[in-house]
Residue, then its C-alpha position, 0 to 999 in steps of 0.5 A: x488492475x491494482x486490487x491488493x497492491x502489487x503481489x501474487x502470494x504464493x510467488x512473494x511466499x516464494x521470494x521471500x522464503x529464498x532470501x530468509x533461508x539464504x540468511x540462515x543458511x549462512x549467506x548473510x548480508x551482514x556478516x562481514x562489514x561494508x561492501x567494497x565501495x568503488x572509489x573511483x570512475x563513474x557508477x553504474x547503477x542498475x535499478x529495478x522498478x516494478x511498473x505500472x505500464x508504459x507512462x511509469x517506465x517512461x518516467x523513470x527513464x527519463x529521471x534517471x537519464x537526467x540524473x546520469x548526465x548531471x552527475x557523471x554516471x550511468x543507471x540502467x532502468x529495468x522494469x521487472x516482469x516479477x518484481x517480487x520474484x526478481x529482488x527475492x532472488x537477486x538479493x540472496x544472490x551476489x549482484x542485487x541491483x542497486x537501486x529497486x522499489x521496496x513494496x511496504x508489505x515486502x520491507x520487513x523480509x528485506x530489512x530483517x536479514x540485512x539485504x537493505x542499506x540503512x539509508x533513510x535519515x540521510x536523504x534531504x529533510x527526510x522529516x518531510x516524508x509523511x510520519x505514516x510512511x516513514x513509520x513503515x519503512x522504519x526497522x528496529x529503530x533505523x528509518x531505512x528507504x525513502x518512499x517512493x509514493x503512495x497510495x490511500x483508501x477512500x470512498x467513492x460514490x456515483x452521483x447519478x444512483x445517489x440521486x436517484x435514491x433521493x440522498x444529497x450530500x448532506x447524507x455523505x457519511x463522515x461515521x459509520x452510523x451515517x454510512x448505515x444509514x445512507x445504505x438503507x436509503x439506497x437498499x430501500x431503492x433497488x440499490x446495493x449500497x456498498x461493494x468492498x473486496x473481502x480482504x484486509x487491505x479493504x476490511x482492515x480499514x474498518x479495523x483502524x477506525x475503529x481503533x485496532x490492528x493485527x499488530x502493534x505498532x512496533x511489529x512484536x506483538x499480536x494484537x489481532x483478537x482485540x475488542x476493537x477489531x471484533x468491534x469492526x468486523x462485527x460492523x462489517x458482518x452487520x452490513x454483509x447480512x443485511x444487504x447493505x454490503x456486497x463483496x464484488x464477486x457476489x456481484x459479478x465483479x473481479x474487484x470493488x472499482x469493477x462493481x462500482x463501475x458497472x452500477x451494482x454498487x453506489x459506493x466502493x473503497x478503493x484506492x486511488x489507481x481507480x481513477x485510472x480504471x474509472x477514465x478507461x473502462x467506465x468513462x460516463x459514471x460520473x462519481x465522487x470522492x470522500x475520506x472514509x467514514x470514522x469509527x468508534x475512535x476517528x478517522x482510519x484508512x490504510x496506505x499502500x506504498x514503496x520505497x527506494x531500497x538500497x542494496x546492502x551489496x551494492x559497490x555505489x552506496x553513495x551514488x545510490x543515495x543521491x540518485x534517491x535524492x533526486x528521484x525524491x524531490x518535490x519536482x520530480x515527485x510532481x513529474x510522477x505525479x502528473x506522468x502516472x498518477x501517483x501522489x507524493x511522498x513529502x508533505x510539502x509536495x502536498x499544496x502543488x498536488x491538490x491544485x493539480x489534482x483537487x478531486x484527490x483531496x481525500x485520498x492526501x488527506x488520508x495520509x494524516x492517519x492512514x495505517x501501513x502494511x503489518x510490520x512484521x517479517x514472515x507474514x505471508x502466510x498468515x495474512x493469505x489465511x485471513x483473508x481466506x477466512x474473511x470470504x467467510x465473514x457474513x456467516x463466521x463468528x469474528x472472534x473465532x475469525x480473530x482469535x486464529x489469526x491472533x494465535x497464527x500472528x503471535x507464533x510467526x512473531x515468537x512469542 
């Protein structure tokens, strides 16, 4: 199950440290202008994805057969066992596929040592894409790689133990004192109120409402020890010691869409991969689902994305380009959408995927103020940690919590 995107730390610790010392050691992707380009005869693009299971990997296929025919040229789809561990490696090789998903939490290690092509701005209307994911994928000023899809965090709530505690929905919380205060009421009935996983991609949320981030938003600066981050993890702290959260393990759950699944939580924060969870594993609970409750300073959520990298090695750049052309456009982002569940990356895509999908209203929503992954390379490390101390929270002291993480954060950016 899709709990913390897509990755294993050590292993992306791994990749990651493959292509950055194959940079440093000399092999650099920038160091020698253009990769030959072939000139004639048809391309044959091999493109690497890392999916979700059998429905994606059918759909990608499909696309990319279709584009071939049109376009007089072959592509070799290949789902990665790693996806990770395969780019990392193929990357700081001599032949990277051409084409390949970019996780957001992976762009910067990529980006940072020119093993991306440069390509964003030259995709049709790429102002169509949401702000929020091209500002992820966006380098040093350069917008690099259309995503793919994404995906937001959202409130989800059972109906059945909402009732039961006597809440209707005019007690569904649009801040956080509504959200504390709906929680008491299910506390005061036997109830856990919330269940959310004790990391920052489900913590971090509370940290944008509440006006903060790790970051800045031009990725140079720590910004992690700021009063609206201790503000959010104080909230939080608050909720944990007074029973009215619970991480999923204390519930004997593996994640939030688990707890929330089994009936020991009336609430979760979850992205929308759960509904997936929610069809196969827990098909009678019956729940809905709601944008998060604002913050001291509005309305914050975090997104989860990818995008279409490019290869800077590749010999069919412009063949690459208008293979994510196609693989972009709103038909075919509608096709993903209906085949594996994902929601589209452009904003004009967005009326067509409410009315298929009305019940994912508040996770497209999101996408108008949603926060991306840490825009900044050689992380890995820093974030495991935070999140290691964020198991710590109902008892730590979240300044101490921020203040290593800020100190952590500057020194791994440099200043």
């Amino acid at each position: 199950m899709r709990r913390n995107r897509f990755r294993s730390g050590a292993v992306a610790v791994f990749a990651a440290g493959t292509l950055l010392a194959s940079a440093a050691c000399g092999d650099s992707f920038d160091d020698g202008g253009e990769a030959a380009q072939q000139t004639s005869g048809p391309a044959a693009l091999q493109i690497l994805i890392g999916s979700s299971g059998d429905a994606e990997t059918a759909a990608v296929k499909d696309a990319a057969a279709a584009w071939a025919t049109k376009s007089g040229n072959t592509a070799t789809v290949t789902p990665a066992q790693d996806l990770t561990q395969q780019l990392g490696q193929s990357l700081a090789g001599d032949n990277p596929p051409d084409v390949f998903y970019v996780d957001a939490g992976r762009f910067t290690d990529y980006a940072s040592v020119g093993a991306l092509e440069p390509y964003g701005d030259k995709v049709d209307n790429p102002d169509d894409f949401y702000q929020s994911l091209k500002d992820t994928f966006t380098f040093d000023g350069k917008f690099y790689c259309a995503p793919k899809d994404f995906s937001t965090l959202a409130l989800e709530i059972n109906t059945d133990l909402w009732t039961k505690a006597g809440l209707t929905d005019a007690d569904i919380p649009t801040t956080w004192d509504q959200l504390t205060a709906a929680a008491q009421k299910l506390k005061a009935k036997g109830t856990m109120p919330l269940a959310v996983a004790d990391t920052r991609d489900r913590v971090g949320a509370f940290m944008v409402q509440s006006g903060g981030w790790i970051v800045s938003k031009d990725g140079k600066q720590a910004t992690a020890d700021s009063a609206e981050n201790v503000a959010a993890l104080t909230y939080v702290q608050t909720l944990l010691k007074q029973g009215l959260a619970s991480y999923p393990k204390a519930l004997d759950a593996g994640w939030g869409g688990e707890a929330f699944g089994k009936g020991k939580a009336a609430m979760t924060i979850e992205g929308n991969w759960i509904k997936g969870a929610m069809t196969n594993d827990f098909p009678n609970v019956k729940y809905t689902v709601h944008e998060l409750p604002a913050g001291p300073k509005g309305k914050g959520t975090l997104s989860f994305t990818n995008c279409w990298g490019i290869a800077a090695k590749s010999k069919f750049k412009e063949q690459a380009i208008d293979f994510v052309k196609a693989m972009t456009s709103v038909d075919q982002q509608m096709t993903y959408a209906k085949a594996f569940g994902v929601m589209p990356s452009r904003e004009s895509a967005r009326d067509q995927y409410t009315a298929a999908f009305p019940a994912d209203k508040a996770f497209i929503d999101g996408a108008e103020y949603a926060q991306g992954p840490v825009n900044a390379p050689k992380m890995d490390s820093v974030l495991a940690d935070f999140d290691a101390s964020l198991n710590t929270l109902a008892k730590a002291d979240p300044k101490t919590l921020l203040g290593t993480l800020q100190k952590n954060t500057q020194a791994t950016l440099g200043g």
